[in-house]
mmCIF file of the N, C-alpha and C atoms, coordinates in Angstrom:
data_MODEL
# 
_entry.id   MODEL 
# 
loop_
_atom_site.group_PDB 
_atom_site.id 
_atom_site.type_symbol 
_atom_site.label_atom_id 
_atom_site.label_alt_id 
_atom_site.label_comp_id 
_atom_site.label_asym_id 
_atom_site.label_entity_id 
_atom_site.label_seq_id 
_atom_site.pdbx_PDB_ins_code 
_atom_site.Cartn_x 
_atom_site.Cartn_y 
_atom_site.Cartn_z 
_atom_site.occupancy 
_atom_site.B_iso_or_equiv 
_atom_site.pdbx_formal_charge 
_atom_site.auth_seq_id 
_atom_site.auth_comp_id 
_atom_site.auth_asym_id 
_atom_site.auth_atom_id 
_atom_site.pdbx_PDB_model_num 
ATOM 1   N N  . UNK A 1 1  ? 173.016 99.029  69.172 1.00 0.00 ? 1  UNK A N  1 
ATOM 2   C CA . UNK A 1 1  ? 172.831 98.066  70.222 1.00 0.00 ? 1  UNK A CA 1 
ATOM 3   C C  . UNK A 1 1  ? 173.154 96.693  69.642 1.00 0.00 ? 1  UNK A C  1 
ATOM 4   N N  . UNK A 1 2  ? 173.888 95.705  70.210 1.00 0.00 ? 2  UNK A N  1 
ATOM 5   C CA . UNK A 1 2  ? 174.493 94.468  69.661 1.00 0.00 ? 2  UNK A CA 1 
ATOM 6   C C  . UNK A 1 2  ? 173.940 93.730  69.803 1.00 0.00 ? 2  UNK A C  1 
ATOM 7   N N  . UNK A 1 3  ? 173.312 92.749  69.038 1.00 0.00 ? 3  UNK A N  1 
ATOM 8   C CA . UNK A 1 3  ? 172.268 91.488  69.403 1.00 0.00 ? 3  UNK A CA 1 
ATOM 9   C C  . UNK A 1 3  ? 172.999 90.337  69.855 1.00 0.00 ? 3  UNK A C  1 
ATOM 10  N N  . UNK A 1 4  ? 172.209 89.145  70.117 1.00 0.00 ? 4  UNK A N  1 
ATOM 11  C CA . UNK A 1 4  ? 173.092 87.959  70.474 1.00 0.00 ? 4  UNK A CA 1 
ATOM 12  C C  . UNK A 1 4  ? 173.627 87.047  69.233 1.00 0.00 ? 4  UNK A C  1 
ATOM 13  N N  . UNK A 1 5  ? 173.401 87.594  68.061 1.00 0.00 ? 5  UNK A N  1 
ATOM 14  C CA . UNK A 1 5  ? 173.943 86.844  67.025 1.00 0.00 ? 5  UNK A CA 1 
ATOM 15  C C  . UNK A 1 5  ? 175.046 87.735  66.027 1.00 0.00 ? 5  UNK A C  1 
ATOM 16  N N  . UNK A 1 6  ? 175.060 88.843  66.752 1.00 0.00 ? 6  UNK A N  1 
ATOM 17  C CA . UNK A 1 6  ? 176.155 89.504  66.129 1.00 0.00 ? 6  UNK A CA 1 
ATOM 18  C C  . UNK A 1 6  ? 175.833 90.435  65.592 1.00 0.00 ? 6  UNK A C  1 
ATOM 19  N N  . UNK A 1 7  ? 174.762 90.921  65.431 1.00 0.00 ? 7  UNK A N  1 
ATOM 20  C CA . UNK A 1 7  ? 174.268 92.045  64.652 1.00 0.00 ? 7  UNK A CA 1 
ATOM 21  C C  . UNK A 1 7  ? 174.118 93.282  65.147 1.00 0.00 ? 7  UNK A C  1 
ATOM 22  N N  . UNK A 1 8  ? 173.263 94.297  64.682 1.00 0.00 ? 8  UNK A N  1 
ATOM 23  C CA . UNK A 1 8  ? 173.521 95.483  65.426 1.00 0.00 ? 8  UNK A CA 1 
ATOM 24  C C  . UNK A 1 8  ? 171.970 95.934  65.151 1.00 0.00 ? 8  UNK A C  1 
ATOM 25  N N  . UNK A 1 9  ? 171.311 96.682  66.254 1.00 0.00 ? 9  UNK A N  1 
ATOM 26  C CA . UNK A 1 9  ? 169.936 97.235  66.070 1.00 0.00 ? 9  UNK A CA 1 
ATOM 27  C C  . UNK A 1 9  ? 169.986 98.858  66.447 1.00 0.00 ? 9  UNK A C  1 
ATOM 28  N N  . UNK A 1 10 ? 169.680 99.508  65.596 1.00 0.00 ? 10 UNK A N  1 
ATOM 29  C CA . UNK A 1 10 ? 169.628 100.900 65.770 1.00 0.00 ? 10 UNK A CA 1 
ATOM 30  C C  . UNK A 1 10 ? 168.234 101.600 65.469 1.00 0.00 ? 10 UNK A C  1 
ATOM 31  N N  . UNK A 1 11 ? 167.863 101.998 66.851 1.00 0.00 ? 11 UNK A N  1 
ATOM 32  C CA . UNK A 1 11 ? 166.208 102.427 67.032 1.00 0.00 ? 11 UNK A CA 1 
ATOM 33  C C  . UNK A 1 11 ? 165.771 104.108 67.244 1.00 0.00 ? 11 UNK A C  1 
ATOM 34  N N  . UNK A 1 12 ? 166.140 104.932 65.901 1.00 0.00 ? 12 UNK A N  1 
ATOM 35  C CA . UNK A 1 12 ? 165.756 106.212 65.978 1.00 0.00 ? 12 UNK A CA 1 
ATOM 36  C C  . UNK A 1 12 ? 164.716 106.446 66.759 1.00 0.00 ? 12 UNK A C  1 
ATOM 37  N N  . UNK A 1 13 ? 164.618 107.485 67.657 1.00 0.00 ? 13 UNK A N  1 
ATOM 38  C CA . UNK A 1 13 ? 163.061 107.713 68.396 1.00 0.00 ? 13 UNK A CA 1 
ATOM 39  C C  . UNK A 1 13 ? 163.080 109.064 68.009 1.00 0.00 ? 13 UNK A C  1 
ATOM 40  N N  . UNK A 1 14 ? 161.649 109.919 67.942 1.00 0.00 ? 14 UNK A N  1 
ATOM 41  C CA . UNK A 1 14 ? 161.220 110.849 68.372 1.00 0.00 ? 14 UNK A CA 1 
ATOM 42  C C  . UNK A 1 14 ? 160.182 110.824 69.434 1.00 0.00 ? 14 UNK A C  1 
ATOM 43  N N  . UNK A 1 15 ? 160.714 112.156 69.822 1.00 0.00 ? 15 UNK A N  1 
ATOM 44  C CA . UNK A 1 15 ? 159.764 111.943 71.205 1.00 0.00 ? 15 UNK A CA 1 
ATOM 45  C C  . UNK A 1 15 ? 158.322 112.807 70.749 1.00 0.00 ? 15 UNK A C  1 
ATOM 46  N N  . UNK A 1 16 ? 157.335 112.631 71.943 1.00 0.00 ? 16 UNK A N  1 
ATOM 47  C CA . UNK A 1 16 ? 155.970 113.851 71.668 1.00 0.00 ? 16 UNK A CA 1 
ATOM 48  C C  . UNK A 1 16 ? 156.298 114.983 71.901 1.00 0.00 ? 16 UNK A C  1 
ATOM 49  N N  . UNK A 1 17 ? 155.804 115.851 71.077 1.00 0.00 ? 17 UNK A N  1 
ATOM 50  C CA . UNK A 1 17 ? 156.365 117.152 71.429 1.00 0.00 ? 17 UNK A CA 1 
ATOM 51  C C  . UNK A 1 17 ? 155.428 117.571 72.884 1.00 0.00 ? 17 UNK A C  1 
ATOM 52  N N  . UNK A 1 18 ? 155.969 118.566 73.251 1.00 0.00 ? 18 UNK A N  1 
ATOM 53  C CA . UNK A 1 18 ? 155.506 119.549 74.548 1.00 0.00 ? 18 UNK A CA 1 
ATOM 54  C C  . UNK A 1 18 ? 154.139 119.765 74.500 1.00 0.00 ? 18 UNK A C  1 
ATOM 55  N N  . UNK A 1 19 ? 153.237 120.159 75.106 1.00 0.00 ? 19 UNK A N  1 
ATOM 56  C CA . UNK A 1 19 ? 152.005 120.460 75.275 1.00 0.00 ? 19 UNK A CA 1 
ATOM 57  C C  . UNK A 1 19 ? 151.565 121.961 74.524 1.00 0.00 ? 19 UNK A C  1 
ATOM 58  N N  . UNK A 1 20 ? 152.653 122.803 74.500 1.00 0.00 ? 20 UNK A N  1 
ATOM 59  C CA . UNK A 1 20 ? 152.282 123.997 73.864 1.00 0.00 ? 20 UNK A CA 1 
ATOM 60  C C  . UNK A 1 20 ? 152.909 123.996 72.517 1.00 0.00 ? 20 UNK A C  1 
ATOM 61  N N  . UNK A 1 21 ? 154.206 122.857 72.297 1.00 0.00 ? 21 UNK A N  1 
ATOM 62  C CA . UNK A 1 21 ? 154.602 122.923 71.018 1.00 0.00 ? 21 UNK A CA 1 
ATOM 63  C C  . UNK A 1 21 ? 153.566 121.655 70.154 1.00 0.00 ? 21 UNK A C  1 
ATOM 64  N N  . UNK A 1 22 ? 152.770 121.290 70.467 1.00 0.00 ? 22 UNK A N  1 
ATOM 65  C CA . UNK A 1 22 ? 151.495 120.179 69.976 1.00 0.00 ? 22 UNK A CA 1 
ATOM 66  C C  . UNK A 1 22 ? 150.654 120.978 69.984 1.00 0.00 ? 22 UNK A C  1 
ATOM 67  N N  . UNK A 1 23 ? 150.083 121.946 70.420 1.00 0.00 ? 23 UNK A N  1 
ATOM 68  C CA . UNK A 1 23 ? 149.411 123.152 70.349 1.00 0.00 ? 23 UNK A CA 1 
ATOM 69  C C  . UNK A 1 23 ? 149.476 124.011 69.011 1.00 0.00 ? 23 UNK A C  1 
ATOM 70  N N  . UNK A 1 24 ? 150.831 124.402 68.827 1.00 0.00 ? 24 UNK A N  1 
ATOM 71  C CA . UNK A 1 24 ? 151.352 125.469 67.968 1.00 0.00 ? 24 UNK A CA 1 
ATOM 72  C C  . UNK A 1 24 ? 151.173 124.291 66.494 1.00 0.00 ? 24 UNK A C  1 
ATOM 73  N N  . UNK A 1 25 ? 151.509 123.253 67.016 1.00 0.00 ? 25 UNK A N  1 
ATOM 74  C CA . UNK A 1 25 ? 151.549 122.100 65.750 1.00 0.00 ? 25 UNK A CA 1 
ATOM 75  C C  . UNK A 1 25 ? 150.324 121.938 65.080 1.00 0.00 ? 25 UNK A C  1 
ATOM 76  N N  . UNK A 1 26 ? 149.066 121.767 65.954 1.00 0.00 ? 26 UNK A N  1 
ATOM 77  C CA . UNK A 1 26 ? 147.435 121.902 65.809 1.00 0.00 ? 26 UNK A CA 1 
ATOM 78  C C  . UNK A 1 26 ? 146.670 122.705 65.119 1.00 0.00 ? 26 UNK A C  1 
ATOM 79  N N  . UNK A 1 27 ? 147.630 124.147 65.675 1.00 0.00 ? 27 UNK A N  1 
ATOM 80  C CA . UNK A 1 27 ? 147.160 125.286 64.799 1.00 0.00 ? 27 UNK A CA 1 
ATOM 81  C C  . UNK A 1 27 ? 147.397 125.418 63.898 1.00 0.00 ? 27 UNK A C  1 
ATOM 82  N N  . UNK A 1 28 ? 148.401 125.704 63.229 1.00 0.00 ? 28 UNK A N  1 
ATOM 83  C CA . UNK A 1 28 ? 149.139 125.452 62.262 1.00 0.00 ? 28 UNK A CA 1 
ATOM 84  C C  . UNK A 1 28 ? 149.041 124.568 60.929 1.00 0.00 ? 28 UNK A C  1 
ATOM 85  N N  . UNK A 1 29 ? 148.231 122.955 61.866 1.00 0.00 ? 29 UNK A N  1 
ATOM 86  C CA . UNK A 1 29 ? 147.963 121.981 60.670 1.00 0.00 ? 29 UNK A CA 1 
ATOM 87  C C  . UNK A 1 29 ? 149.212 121.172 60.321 1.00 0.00 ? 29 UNK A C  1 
ATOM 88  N N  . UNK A 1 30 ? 149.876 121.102 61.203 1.00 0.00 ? 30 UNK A N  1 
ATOM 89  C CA . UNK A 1 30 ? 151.255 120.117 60.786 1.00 0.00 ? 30 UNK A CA 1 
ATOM 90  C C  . UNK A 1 30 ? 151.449 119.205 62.130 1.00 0.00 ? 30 UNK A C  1 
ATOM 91  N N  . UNK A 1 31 ? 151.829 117.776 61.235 1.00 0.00 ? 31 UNK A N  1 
ATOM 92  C CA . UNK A 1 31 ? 152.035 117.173 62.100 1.00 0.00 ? 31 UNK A CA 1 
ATOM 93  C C  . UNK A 1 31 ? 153.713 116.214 61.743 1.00 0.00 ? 31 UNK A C  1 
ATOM 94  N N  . UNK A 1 32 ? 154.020 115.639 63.026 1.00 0.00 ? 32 UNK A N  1 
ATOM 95  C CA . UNK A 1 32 ? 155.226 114.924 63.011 1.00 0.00 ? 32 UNK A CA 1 
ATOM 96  C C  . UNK A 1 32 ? 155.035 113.975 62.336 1.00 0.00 ? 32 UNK A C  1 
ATOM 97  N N  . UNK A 1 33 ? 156.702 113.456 61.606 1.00 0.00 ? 33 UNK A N  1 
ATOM 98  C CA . UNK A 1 33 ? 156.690 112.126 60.746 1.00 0.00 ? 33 UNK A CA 1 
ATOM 99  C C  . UNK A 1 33 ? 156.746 110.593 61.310 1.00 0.00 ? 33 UNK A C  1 
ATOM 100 N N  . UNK A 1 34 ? 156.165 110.096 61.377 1.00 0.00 ? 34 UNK A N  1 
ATOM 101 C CA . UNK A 1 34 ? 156.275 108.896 61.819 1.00 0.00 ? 34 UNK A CA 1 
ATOM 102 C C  . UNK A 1 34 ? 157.531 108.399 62.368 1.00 0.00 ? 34 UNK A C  1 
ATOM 103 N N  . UNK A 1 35 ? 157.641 107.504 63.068 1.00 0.00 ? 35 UNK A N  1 
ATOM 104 C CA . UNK A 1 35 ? 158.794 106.647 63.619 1.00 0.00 ? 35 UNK A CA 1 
ATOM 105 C C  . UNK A 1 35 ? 159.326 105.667 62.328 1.00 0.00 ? 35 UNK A C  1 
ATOM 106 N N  . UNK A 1 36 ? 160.298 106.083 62.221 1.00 0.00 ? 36 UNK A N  1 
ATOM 107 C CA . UNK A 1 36 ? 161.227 105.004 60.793 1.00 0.00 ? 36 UNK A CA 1 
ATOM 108 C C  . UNK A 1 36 ? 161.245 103.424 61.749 1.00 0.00 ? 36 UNK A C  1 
ATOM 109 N N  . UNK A 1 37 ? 161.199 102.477 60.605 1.00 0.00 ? 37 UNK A N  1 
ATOM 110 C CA . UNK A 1 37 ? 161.674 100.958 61.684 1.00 0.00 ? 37 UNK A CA 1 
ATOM 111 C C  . UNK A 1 37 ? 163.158 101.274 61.817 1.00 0.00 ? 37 UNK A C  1 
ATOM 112 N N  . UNK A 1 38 ? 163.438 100.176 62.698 1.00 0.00 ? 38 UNK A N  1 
ATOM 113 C CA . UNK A 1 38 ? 164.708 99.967  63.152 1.00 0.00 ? 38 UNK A CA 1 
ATOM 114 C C  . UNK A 1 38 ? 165.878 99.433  61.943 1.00 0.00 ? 38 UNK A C  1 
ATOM 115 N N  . UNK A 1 39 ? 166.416 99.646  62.063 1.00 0.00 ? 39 UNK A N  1 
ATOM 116 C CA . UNK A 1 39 ? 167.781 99.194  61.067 1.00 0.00 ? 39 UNK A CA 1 
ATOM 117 C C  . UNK A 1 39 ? 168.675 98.154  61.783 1.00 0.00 ? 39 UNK A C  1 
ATOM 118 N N  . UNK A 1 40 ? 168.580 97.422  60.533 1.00 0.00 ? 40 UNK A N  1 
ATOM 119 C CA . UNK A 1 40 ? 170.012 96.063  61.524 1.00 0.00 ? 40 UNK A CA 1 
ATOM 120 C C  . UNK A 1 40 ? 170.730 96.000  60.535 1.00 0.00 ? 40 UNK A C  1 
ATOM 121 N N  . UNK A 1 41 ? 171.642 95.573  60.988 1.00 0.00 ? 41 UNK A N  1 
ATOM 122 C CA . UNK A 1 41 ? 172.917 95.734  60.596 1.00 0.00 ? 41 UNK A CA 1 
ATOM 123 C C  . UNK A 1 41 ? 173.833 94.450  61.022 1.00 0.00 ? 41 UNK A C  1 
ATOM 124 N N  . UNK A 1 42 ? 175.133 94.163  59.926 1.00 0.00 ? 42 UNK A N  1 
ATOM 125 C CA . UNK A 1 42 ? 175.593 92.869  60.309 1.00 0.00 ? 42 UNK A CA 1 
ATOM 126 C C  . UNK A 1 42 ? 175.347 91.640  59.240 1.00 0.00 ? 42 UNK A C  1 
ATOM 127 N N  . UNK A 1 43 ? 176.186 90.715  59.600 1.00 0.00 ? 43 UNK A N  1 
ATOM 128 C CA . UNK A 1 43 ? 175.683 89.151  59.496 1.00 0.00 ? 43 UNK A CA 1 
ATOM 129 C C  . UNK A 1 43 ? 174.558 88.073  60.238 1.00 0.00 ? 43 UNK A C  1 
ATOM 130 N N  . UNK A 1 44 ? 173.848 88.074  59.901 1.00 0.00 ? 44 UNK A N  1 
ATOM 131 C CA . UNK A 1 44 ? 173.325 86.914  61.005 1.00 0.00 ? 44 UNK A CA 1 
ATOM 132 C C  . UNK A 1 44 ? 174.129 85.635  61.066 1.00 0.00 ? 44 UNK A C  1 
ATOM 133 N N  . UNK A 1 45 ? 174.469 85.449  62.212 1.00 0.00 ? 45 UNK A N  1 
ATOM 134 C CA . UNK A 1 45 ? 174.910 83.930  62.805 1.00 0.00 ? 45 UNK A CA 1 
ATOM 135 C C  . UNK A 1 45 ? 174.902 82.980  62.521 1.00 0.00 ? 45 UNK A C  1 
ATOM 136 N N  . UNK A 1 46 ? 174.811 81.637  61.983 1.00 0.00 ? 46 UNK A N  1 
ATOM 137 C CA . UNK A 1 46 ? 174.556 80.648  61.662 1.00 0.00 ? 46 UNK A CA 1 
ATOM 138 C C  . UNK A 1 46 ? 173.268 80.353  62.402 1.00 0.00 ? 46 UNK A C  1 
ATOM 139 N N  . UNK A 1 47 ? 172.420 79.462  61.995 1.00 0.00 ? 47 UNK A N  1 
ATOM 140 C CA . UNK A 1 47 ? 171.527 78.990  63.160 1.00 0.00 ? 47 UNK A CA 1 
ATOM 141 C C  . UNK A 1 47 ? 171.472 77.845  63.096 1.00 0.00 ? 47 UNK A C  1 
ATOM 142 N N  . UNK A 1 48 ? 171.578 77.102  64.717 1.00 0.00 ? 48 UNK A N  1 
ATOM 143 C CA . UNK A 1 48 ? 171.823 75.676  64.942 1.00 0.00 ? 48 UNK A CA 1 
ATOM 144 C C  . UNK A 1 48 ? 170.695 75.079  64.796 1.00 0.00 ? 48 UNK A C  1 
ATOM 145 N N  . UNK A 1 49 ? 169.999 73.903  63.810 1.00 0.00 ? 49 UNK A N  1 
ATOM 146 C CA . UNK A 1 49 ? 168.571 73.618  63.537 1.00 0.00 ? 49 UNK A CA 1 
ATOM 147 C C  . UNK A 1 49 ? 169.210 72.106  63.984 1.00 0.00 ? 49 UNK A C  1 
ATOM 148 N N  . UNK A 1 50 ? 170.061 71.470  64.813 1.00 0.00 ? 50 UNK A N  1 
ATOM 149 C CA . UNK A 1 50 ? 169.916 70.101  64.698 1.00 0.00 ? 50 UNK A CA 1 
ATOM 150 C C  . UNK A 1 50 ? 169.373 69.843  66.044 1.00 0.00 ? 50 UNK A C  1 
ATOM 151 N N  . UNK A 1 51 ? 168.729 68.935  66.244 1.00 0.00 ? 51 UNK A N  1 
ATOM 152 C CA . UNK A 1 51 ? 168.078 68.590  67.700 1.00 0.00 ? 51 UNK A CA 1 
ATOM 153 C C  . UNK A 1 51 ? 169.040 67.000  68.179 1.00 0.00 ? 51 UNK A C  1 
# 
């Protein structure tokens, strides 16, 4: 996804699992890995600081 300064944001998701596959997960004793942060990518822009 392209930001307004030129860069790029890329936002892995996992979703919740199903109601019976969170079930099977419960029993079992295992759970999903966390959500990674987002990754950017690119140059940042100059930034205009003069008033």
């Amino acid at each position: 996804m392209p930001t307004t300064d030129g860069r790029g944001v890329t936002l892995p998701r996992y979703v919740e699992p199903k109601k019976d596959v969170a079930l099977l997960l419960g029993a079992l004793g295992l759970t999903l890995p966390a959500q990674r942060p987002p990754k950017i990518s690119g140059n940042a822009a100059p930034q205009n600081t003069e008033v």
